[in-house]
C-alpha positions as CSV (number, residue, x, y, z in Angstrom):
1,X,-12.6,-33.7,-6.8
2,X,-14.5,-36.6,-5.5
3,X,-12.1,-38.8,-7.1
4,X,-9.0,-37.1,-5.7
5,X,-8.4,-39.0,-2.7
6,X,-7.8,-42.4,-5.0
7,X,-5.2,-41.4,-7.3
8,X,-3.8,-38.6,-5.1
9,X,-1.1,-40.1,-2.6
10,X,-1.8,-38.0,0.6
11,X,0.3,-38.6,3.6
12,X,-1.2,-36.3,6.8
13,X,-3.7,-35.1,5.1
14,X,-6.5,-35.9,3.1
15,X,-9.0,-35.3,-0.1
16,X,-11.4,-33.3,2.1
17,X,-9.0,-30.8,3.0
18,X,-8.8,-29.7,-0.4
19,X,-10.4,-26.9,-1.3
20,X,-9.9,-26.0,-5.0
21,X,-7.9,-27.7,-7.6
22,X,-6.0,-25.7,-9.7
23,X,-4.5,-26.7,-13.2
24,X,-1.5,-25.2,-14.2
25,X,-1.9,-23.1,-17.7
26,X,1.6,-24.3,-19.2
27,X,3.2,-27.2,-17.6
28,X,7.2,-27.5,-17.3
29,X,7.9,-27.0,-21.1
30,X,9.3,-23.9,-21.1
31,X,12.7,-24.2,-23.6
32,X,14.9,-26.3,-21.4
33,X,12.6,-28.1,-19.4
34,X,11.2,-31.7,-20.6
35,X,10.1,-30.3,-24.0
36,X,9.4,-33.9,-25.4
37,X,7.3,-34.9,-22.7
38,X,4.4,-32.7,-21.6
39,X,2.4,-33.9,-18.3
40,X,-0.8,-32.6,-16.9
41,X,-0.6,-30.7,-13.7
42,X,-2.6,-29.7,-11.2
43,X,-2.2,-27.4,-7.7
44,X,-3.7,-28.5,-4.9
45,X,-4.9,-25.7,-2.5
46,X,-6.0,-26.2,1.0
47,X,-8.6,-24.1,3.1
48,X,-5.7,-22.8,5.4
49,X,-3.1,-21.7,2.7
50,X,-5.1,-18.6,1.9
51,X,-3.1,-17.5,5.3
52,X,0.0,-17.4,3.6
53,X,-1.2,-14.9,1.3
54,X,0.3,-11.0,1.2
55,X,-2.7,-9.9,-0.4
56,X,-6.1,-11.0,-0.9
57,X,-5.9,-11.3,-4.5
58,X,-2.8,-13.4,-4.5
59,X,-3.1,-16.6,-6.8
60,X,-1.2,-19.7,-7.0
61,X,1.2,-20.2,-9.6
62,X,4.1,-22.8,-10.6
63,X,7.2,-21.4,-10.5
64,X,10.6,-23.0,-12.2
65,X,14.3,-21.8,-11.8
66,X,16.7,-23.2,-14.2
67,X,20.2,-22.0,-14.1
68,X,23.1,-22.7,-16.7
69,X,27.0,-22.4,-15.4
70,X,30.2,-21.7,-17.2
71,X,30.6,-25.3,-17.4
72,X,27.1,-26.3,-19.1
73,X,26.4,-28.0,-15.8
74,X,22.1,-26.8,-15.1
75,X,20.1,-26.9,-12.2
76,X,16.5,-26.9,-11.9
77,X,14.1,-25.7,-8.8
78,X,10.7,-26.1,-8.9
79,X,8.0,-24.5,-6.3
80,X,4.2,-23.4,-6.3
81,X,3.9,-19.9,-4.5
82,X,1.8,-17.5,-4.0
83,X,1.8,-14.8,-6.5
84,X,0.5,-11.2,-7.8
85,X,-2.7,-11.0,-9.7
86,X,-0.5,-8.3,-11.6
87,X,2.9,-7.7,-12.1
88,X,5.8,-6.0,-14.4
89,X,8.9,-8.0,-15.7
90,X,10.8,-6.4,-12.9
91,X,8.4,-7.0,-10.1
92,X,8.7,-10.6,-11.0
93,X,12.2,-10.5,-11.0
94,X,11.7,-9.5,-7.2
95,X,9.0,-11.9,-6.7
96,X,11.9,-14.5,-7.3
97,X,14.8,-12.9,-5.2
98,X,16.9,-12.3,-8.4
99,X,16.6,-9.2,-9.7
100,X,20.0,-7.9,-8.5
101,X,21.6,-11.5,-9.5
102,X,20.2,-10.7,-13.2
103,X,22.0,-7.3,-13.1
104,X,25.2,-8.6,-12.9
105,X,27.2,-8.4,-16.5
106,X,28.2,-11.8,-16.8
107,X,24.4,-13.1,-16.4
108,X,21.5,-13.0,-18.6
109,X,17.9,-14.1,-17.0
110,X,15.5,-14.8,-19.9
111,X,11.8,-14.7,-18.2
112,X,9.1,-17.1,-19.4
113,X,4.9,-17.1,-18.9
114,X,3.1,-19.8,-19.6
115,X,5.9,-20.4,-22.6
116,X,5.7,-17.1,-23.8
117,X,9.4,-15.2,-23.6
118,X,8.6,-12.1,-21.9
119,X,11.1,-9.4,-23.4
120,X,13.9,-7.4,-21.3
121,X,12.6,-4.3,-22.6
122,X,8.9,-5.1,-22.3
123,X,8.2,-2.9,-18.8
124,X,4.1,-3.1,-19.7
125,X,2.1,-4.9,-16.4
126,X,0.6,-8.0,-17.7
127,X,-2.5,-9.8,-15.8
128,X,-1.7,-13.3,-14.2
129,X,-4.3,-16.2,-13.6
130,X,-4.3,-19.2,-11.4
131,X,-2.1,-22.2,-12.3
132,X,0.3,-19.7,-14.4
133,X,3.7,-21.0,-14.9
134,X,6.4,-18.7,-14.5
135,X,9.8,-19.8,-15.7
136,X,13.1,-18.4,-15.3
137,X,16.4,-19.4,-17.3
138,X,18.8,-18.0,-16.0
139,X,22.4,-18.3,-17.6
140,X,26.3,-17.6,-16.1
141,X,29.3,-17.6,-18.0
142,X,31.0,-17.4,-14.4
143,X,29.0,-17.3,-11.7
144,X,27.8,-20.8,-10.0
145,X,24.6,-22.3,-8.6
146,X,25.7,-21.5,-5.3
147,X,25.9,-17.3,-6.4
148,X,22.2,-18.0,-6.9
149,X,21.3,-19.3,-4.0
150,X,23.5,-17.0,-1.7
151,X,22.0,-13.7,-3.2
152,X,18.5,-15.2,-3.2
153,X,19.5,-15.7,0.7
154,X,20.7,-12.0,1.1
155,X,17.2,-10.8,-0.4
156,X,15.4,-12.9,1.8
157,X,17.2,-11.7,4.9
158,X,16.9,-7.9,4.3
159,X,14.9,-6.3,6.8
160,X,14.1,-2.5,6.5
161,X,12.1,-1.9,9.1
162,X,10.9,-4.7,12.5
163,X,8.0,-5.8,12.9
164,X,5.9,-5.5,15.9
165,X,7.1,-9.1,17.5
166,X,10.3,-8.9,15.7
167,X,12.4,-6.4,19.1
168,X,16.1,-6.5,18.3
169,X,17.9,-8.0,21.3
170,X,20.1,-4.4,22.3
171,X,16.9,-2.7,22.5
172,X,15.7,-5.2,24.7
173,X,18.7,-4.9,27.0
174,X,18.4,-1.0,26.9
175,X,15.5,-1.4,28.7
176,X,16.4,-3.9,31.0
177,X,19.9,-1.7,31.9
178,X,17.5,1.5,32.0
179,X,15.0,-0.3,34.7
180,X,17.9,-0.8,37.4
181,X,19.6,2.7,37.4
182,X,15.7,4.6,37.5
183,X,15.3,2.4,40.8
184,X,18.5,3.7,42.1
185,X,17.5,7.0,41.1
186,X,14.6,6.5,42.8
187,X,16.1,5.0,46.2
188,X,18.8,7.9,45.8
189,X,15.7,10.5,46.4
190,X,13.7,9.2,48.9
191,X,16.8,8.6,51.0
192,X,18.3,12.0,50.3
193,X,15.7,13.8,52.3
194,X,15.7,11.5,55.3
195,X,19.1,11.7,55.8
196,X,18.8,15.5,55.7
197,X,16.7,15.3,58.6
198,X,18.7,12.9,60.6
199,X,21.4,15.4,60.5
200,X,19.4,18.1,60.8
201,X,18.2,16.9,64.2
202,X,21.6,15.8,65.2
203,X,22.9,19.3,65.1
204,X,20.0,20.5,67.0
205,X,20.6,17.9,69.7
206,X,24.2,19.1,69.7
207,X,23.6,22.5,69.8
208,X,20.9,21.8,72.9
209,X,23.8,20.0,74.6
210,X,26.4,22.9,74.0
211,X,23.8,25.1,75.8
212,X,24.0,23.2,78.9
């Protein structure tokens, strides 16, 4: 650590933001990623990315996609994430937006951990540590790179339920429509009644008059 701000290239930030360093269990040598080369890495976690964590016990993991298409043509995505302490196959399926993408016939998703092929019928919860590698291959005889990334978007995009600062814009003009006509049912009664009375003494004063 107290050499990290010499060989670590830091642009708005620097080496005493840094408040762990994390090496990564497996580095990218899962089958089909750099499997002659194998590079030490490390995570770098600052004080204020514990904010971006759903649950306390979240760690940081690396996290690769690569994806195979009909025409042998792959891709490769690479990210560090927050992840669960504890997870099944599937829920890591859903950690990565894909689990509905792998369910399609013509694709098969073969899930790696730290370089160790985690089975499609394997359903058992394994325990996770900091740094772990998770590694997906995914593999299409039809579908593109782009299918990927557009169901990964429709995941991401799903909303059940709002959240509190999250007010869908027709509520919002439901209100604003329901705040004029309560006024006007407001100024409808308080002018009903005087208008009552103004008649009221008009036919008195004509009915005085008739007298006379």
């Amino acid at each position: 650590m107290s050499q990290l701000g010499e060989i670590w290239p830091f642009s708005y930030r620097g080496a005493t933001d840094v408040s762990e360093l994390i090496a990564v269990t497996n580095p990218p040598s899962a089958p089909g990623i750099d499997e002659v080369t194998h590079l030490d890495m490390s995570i770098l976690c600052y004080a204020d990315d514990h904010f971006e964590q759903v649950h306390t016990d979240d760690i940081l993991v690396l996290t690769t996609i690569a994806f195979q298409g009909p025409t042998g043509w792959t891709h490769h995505k690479r990210k560090v994430a927050w992840g669960p302490v504890r997870a099944s196959r599937l829920q890591i399926l859903h950690f990565f937006r894909v689990h509905w993408f792998c369910d399609r016939p013509s694709v098969i998703c073969f899930l790696y951990v730290n370089g160790i092929h985690w089975p499609l019928m394997d359903y058992s919860v394994r325990s996770l540590t900091e740094g772990s590698h998770l590694f997906l291959q995914i593999r299409s005889d039809r579908e593109d790179w782009c299918e990927v990334v557009h169901a990964e978007a429709l995941e991401r995009n799903r909303r059940v339920f709002q959240s509190s600062d999250e007010e869908p814009e027709d509520q919002q003009e439901e209100v604003e429509e329901e705040i004029p006509e309560r006024q006007e049912e407001a100024e409808e009664e308080v002018d009903g009644p005087v208008d009552g009375s103004r008649s009221r003494s008009r036919s008195r004063d004509e009915s005085d008059y008739s007298d006379d």
